[in-house]
C-alpha positions in Angstrom: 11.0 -152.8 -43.0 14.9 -154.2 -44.0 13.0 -156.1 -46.8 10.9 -153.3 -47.8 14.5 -151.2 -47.8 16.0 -154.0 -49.8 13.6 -153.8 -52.6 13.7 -150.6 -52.7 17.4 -150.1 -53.4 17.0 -152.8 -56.1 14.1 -151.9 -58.1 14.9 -148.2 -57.9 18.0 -147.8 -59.9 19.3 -150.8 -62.8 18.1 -153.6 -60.6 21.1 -153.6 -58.2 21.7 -152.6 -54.9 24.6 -150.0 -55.6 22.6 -148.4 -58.6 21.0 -147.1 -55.0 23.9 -144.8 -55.2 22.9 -142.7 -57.8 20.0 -141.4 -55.5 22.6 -139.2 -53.8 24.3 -138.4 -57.2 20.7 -136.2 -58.7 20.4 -134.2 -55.6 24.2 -133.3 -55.9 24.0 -133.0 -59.7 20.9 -130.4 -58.8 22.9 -128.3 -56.1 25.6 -127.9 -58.4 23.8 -126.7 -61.5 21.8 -124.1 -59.5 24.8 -122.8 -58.1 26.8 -122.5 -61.1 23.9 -120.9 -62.5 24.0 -118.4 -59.8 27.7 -117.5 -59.8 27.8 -117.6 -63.7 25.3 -114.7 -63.4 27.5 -113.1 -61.4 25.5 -112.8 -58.4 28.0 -111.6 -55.4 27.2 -113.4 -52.0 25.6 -111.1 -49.7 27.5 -113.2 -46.1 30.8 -114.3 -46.4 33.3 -114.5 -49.3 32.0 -117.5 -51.3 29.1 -116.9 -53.3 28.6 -121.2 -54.0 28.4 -121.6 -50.4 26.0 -119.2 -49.5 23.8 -120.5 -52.2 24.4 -123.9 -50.9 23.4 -123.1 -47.1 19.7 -122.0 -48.7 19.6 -125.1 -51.9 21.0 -127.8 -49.5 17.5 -126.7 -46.9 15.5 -126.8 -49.9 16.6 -129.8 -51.7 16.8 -132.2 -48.5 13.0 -131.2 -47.8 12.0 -131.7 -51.7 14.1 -135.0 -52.1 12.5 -136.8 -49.0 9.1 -135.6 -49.1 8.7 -136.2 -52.8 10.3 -139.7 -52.9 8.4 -140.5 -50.1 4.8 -139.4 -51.7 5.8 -141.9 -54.5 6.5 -145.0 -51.5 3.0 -145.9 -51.1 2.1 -146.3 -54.7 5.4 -147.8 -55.9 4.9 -150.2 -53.3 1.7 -151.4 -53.6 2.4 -155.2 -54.4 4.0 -155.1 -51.1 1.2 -154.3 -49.2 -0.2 -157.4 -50.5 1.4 -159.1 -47.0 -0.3 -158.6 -44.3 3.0 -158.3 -42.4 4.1 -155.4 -44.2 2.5 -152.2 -42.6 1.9 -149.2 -44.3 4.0 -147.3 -42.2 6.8 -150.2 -42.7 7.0 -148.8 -46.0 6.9 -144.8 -45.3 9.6 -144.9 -42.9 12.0 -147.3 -45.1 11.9 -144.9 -48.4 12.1 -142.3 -45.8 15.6 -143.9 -44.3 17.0 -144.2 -47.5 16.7 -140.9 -48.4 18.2 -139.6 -45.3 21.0 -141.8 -46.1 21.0 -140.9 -49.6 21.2 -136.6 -48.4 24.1 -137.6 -46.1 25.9 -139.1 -48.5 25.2 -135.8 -50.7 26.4 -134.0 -47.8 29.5 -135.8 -47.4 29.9 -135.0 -51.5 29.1 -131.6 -51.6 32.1 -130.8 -48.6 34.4 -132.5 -50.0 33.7 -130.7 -53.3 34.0 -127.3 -51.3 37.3 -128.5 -49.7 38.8 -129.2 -53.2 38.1 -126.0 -54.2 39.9 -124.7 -51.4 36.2 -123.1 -49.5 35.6 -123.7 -46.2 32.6 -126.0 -45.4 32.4 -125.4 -41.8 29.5 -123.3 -40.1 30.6 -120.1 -37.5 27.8 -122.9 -34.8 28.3 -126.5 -36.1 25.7 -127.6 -33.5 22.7 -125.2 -35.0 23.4 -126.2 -38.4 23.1 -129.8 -37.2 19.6 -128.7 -35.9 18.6 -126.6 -38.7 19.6 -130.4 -41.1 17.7 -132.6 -38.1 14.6 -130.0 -38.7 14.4 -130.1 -42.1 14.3 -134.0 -42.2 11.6 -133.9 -39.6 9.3 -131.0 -41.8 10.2 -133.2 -44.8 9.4 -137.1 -43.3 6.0 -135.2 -42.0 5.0 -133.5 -44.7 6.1 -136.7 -46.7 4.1 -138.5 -44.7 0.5 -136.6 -45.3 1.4 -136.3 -49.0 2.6 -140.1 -49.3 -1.4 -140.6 -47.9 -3.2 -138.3 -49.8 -1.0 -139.7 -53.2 -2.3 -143.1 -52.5 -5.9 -142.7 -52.3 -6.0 -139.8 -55.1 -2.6 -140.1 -57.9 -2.6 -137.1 -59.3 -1.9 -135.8 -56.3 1.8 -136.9 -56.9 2.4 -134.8 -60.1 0.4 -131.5 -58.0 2.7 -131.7 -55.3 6.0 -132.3 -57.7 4.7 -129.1 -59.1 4.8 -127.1 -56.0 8.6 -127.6 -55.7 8.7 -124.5 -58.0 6.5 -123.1 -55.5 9.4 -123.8 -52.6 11.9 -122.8 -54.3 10.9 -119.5 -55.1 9.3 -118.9 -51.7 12.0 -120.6 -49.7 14.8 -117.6 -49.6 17.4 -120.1 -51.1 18.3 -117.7 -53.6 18.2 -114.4 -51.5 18.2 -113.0 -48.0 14.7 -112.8 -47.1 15.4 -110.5 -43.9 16.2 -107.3 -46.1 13.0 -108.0 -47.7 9.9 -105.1 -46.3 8.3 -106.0 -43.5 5.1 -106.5 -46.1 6.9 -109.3 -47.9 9.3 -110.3 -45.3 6.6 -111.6 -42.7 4.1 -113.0 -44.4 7.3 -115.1 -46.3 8.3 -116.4 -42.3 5.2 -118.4 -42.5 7.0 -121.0 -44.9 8.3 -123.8 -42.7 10.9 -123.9 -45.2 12.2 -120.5 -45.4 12.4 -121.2 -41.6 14.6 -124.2 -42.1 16.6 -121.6 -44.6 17.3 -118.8 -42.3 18.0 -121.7 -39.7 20.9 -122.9 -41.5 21.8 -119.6 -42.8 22.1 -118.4 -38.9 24.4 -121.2 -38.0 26.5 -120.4 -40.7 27.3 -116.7 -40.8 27.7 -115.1 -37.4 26.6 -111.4 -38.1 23.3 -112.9 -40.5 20.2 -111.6 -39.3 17.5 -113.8 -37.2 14.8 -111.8 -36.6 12.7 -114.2 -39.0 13.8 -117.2 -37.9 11.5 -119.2 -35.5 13.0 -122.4 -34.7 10.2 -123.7 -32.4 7.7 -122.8 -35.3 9.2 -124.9 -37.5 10.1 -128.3 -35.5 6.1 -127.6 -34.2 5.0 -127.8 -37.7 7.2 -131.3 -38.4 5.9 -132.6 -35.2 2.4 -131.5 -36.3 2.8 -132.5 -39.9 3.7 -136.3 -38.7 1.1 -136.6 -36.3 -1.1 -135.8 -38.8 -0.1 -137.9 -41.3 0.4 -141.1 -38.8 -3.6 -140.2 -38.1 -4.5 -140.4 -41.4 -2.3 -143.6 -42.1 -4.3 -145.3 -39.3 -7.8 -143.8 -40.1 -7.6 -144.9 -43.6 -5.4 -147.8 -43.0 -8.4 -150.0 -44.5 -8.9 -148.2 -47.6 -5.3 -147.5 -48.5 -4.9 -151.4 -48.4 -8.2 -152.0 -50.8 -6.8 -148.7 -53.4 
């Protein structure tokens, strides 16, 4: 796994080990824009007196789960020489592009706050703890997801560009750019279905004491990580033989 890590931090970005860095430069880059975009509209924030930070507690959800699951999709197929060694498992290389992109979002992290304490906004969450969870759960939703898709990309291609597609699909669906809980009931529910508006509110709830919950599921959405991985360590292993011979 450290050699599939290795080769992956070389070969991703100008052939050297600290072009690896730049991975946590897009996601930042990304954040940013959107929230500019949203201010510059002038956009007021609906919790608390910083409008970039509130769109940051619903983009920095969104863009963690997009970042892992979609570099991860890409592992497999990028890394097909490797699999040429019988001592490299499949999994060996799932779970290393999935490290390095949890390093690569914590390293964003680390950016984006000190970003917000330059500008003199306060980072912090009203429940540091929850908005730990909320982070941990949406790096479990994405490394399962990740997983199925990283699976399904391997046997069938084009399945990489379709689920790159669908990031439009989470964004829009996710709440990242509004409150989803003043929403009707009619749009509102059947929108708490998304694991990732769940992930969303999650985040949202740990940052702004008096933000409403009553969406917010958190056992639905660490079930559906859990579920997702299983499912996609069951398909690694039932296909195991194939995904070597595509």
């Amino acid at each position: 796994m450290n050699a599939v890590m290795l080769r992956d931090m070389r070969t991703r970005f100008f052939n050297h080990g600290l072009g690896f860095l730049v991975q946590s430069v897009w996601p930042l880059v990304h954040m940013l824009v959107i929230m500019m975009m949203s201010v510059l509209t002038g956009r007021a924030s609906p919790f608390g007196e910083s409008p970039m930070l509130f769109f940051a507690t619903g983009i920095l959800p969104v863009l963690t789960f997009i970042y892992i699951s979609r570099f991860m999709s890409l592992s497999l197929i990028s890394n097909a020489p490797m699999m040429a060694f019988p001592v490299v498992h499949i999994t060996d290389i799932l779970f290393a592009r999935a490290l390095l992109e949890i390093i690569a979002g914590a390293i964003t992290l680390l950016m984006m706050y000190l970003i917000f304490l330059s500008l003199d906004i306060s980072p912090y969450p009203a429940d540091p703890l929850q908005a730990v969870f909320a982070y941990l759960a949406t790096i479990l939703l994405a490394v399962g997801i990740g997983t199925i898709v990283s699976v399904i990309s391997l046997a069938a291609p084009v399945f990489v560009t379709v689920y790159a597609l669908l990031g439009i699909i989470f964004y829009i669906s996710s709440g990242a750019l509004f409150v989803p809980s003043e929403l009707p009931d009619s749009v509102a529910t059947p929108l708490s279905y998304n694991p990732l508006l769940q992930c969303v509110e999650w985040m949202r709830t740990a940052y702004y004491e008096n933000y409403s919950d009553r969406l917010l599921n958190r056992g639905y959405v660490v079930g559906w990580g859990m579920c997702s991985l299983g499912l996609g360590l069951f398909l690694e292993r039932a296909l195991r033989g194939k995904l070597r011979d595509a």
